[in-house]
KEROVEX-42915 format. One record per residue: residue in three letters; x, y, z of N, C-alpha, C in turn. Coordinates in steps of 0.2 Angstrom, whole numbers, plus 2048, in hexadecimal, padded with zeros to 3 digits. Each point is the difference from the previous one (the first is absolute). Last residue first. Layout:
KEROVEX-42915
ALAXYZXYZXYZ
...
***
This chain:
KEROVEX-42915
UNKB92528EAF7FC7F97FF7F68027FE
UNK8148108077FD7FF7F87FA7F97FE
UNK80E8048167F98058007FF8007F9
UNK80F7EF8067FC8008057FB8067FF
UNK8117FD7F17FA7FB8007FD801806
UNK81480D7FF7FC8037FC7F87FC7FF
UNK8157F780B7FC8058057FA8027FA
UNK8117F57F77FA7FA8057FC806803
UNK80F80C7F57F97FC7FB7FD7FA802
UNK81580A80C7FA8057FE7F87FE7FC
UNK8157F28027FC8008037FB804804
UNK80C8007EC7FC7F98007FE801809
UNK80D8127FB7FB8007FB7FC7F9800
UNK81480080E7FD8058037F98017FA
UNK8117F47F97FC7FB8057FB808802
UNK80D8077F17FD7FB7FC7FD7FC805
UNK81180C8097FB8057FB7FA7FC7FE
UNK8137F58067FC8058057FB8027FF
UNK80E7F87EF7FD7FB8037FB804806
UNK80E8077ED7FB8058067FC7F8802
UNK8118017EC8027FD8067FC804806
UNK7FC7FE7E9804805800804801807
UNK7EE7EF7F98058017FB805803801
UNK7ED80380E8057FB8008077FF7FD
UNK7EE80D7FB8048048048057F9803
UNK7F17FC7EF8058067FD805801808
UNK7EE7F38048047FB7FC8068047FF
UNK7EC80B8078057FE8078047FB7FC
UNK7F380B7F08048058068037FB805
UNK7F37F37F18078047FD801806806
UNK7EE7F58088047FB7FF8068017FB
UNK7EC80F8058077FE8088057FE7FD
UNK7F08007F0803805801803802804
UNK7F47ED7FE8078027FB801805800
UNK7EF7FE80E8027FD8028097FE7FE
UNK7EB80D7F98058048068067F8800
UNK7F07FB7F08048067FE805802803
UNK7F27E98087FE8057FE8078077FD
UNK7FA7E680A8068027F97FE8057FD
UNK8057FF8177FF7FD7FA7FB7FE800
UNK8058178107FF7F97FF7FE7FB7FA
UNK8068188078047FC7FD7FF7F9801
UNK7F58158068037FC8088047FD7FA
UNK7F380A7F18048068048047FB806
UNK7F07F37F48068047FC806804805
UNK7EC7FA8098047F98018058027FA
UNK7EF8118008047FE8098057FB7FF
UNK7F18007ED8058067FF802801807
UNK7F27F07FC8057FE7FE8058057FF
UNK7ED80280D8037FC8018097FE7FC
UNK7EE8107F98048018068057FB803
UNK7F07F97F08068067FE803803806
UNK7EE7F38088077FA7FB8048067FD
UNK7EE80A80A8037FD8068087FE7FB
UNK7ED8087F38058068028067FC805
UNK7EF7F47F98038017FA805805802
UNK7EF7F88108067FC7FE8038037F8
UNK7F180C8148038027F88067FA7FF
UNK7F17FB8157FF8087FC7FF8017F9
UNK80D7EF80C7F87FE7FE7FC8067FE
UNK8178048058007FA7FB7F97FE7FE
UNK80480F8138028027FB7FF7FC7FA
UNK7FE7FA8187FC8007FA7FF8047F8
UNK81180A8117FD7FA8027F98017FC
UNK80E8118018037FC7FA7FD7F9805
UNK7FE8178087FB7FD7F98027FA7FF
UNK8118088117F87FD8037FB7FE7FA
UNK81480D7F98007F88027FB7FC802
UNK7FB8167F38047FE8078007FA7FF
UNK7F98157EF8007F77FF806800808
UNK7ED8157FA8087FE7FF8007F9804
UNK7E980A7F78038018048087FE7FF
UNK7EB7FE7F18028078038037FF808
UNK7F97EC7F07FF801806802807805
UNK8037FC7E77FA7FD8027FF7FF808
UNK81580B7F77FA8037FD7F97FE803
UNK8157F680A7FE8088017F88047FD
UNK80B7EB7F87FD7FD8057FD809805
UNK80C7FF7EA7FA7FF8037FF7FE803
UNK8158068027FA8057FC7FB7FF800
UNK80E7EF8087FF8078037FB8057FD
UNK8087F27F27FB7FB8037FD804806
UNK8148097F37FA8007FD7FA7F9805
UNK8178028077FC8078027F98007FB
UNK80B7EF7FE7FE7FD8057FE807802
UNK8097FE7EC7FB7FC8007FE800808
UNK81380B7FA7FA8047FC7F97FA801
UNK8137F98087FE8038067FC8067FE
UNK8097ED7F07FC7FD8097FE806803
UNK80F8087EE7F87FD7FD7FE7FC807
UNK8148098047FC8057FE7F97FC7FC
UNK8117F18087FC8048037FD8087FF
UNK80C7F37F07FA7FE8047FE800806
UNK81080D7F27FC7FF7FD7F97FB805
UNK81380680A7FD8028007FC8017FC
UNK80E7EE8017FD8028057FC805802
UNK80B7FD7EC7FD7FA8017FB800806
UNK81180F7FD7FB8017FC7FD7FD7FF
UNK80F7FA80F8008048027F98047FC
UNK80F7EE7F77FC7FD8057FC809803
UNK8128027F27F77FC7FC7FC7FF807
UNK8138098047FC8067FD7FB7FE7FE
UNK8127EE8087FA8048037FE8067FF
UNK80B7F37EF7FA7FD8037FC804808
UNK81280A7F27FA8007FD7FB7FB803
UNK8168098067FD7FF8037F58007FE
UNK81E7FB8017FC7FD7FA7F6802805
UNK81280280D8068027FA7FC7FF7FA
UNK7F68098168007FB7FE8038017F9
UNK7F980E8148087FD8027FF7FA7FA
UNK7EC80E80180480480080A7FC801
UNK7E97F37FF8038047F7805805803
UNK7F77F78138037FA7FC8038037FA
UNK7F280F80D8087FF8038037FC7FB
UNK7EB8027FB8028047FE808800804
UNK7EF7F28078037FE7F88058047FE
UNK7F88038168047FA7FE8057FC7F9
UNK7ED8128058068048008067FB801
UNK7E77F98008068037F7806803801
UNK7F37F88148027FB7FB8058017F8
UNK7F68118128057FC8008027FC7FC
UNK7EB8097FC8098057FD8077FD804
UNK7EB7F58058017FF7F98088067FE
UNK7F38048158057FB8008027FB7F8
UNK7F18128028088038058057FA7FF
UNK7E97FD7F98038037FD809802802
UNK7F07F680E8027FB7FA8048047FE
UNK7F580E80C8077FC8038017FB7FC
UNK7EE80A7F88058058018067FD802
UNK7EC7F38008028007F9806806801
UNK7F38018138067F88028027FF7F6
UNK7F18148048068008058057FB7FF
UNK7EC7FC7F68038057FA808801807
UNK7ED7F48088057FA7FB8038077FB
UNK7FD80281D7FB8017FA8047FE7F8
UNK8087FB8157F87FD8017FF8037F9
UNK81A7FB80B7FA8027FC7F87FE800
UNK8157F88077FE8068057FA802800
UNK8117F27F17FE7FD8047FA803806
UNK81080E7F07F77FC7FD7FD7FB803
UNK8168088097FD8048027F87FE7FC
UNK8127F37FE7FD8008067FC803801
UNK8098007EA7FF7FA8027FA801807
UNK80E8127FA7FA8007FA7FB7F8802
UNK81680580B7FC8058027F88037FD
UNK8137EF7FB7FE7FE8067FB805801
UNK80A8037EB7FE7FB8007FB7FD808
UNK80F8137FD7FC8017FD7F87FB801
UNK8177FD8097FB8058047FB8007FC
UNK8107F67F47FF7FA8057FA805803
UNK80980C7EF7FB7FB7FE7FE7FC806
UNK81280F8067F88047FD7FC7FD7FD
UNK8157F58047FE8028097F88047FD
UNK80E7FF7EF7FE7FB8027FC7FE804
UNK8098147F87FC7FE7FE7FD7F8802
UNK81480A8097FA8038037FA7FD7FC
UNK8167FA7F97FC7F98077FA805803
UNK8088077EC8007FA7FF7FE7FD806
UNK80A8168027FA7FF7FC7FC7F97FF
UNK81680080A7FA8038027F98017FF
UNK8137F87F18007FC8067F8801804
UNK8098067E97FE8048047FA7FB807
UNK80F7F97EB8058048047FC805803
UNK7EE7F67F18087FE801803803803
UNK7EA8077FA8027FD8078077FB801
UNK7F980B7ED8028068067FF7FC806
UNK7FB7FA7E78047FA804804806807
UNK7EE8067EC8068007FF8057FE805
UNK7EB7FC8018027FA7FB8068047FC
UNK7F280D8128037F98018057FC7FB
UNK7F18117FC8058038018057FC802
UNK7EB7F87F88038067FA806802803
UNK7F17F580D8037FB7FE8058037F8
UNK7F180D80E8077FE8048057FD7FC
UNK7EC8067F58068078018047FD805
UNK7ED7F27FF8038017FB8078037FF
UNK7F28038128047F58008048037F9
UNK7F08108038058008038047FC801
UNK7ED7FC7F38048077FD8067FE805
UNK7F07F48078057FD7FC8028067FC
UNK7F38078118067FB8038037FD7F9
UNK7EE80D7FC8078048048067FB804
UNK7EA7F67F58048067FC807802804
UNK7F17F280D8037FC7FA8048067FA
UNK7F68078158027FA8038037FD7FB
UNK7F58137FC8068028058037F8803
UNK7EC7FF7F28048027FD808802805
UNK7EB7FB80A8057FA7FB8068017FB
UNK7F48108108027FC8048047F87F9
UNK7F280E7F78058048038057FE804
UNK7EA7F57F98038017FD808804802
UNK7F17FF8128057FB7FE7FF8007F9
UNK80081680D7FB7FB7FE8047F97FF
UNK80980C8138028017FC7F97FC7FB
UNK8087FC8187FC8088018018007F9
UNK80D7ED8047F98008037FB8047FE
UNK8168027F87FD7FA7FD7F8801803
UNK81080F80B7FE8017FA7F97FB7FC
UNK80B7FC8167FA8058008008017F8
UNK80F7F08027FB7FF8017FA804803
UNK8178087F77FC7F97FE7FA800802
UNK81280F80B7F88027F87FF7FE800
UNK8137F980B7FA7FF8057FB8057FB
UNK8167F67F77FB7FC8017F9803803
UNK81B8038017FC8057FB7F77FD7FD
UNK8157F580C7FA8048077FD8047FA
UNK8017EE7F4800801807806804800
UNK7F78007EB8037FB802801802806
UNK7EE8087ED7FF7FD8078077FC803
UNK7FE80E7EC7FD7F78008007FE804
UNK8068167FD7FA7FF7FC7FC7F7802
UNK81480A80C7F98028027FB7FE7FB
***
């Protein structure tokens, strides 16, 4: 519930919306990686070994996750709403990692990978709720997709930072997000979740169509 992983997802995005955005950042980068954390504290005692089920429910829970944060940000008009569904679907992503450490005989590289992961996403999506902020402040209104034309000639220095923190978050090179996918879906590999690992590169072609 805290990290948004589908069907425990549907808070999200009324909250982030209706919520100030400092607050909304915080709930987006604090409480997720606190949480990420505590799993991977409970995981990396190897319980998903000899726990078949668990192991394949979790899975099936990042695949949905992923599809439902993806899709649904596609829908989006207003840019705190469709930064929510990113959101959702980021937990996907990590919970791939966090499978990975749970069945791995040696599982420090995907623990790394996984704090790696949300060490930068948490600074891309401080940066991209903070550009929110002000864009709200000096234009007293909330930032919609529709604003974001001419954006650039407006405020080109706010545009490029945004720019470059979207193109982080969607994992496009040679930005932060980008390695940060690239040990998660490596690690999950590793540990034979080929599946898994296609479904998350394909999630993230999806993710450039509305991050772009």
């Amino acid at each position: 519930f805290k990290v948004s992983i589908a069907p425990f997802h549907a808070w999200t995005p009324d909250v982030y919306q209706g919520a100030p955005t400092p607050h909304t950042a915080l709930m987006a980068t604090a409480v997720k990686t606190v949480s990420f954390a505590a799993f991977l504290r409970l995981i990396t005692t190897r319980s998903l070994v000899g726990s078949e089920n668990l192991f394949d429910f979790l899975q099936w829970l990042a695949v949905i996750t992923m599809i439902v944060g993806n899709v649904a940000a596609i829908l989006q008009n207003n840019f705190k709403r469709m930064l929510a569904y990113s959101s959702i679907a980021h937990s996907g992503y990590l919970l791939v990692g966090v499978i990975a450490t749970g069945i791995s005989d040696q599982s420090s590289f995907a623990e790394s990978g996984v704090i790696f992961y949300l060490l930068g996403y948490s600074l891309m999506t401080m940066g991209a709720f903070a550009i929110v902020s002000l864009f709200e402040k000096t234009e007293n209104t909330s930032l919609s997709i529709d604003d974001m034309a001419g954006f650039a000639k407006k405020r080109p220095l706010m545009a490029l930072c945004l720019t470059l923190f979207l193109l982080s978050l969607a994992g496009v090179p040679p930005a932060v997000g980008f390695f940060g996918k690239f040990y998660l879906f490596t690690a999950a590999i590793g540990e034979g979740l080929l599946w898994l690992a296609l479904w998350g590169v394909l999630n993230s072609v999806i993710s450039v169509y509305y991050l772009r």
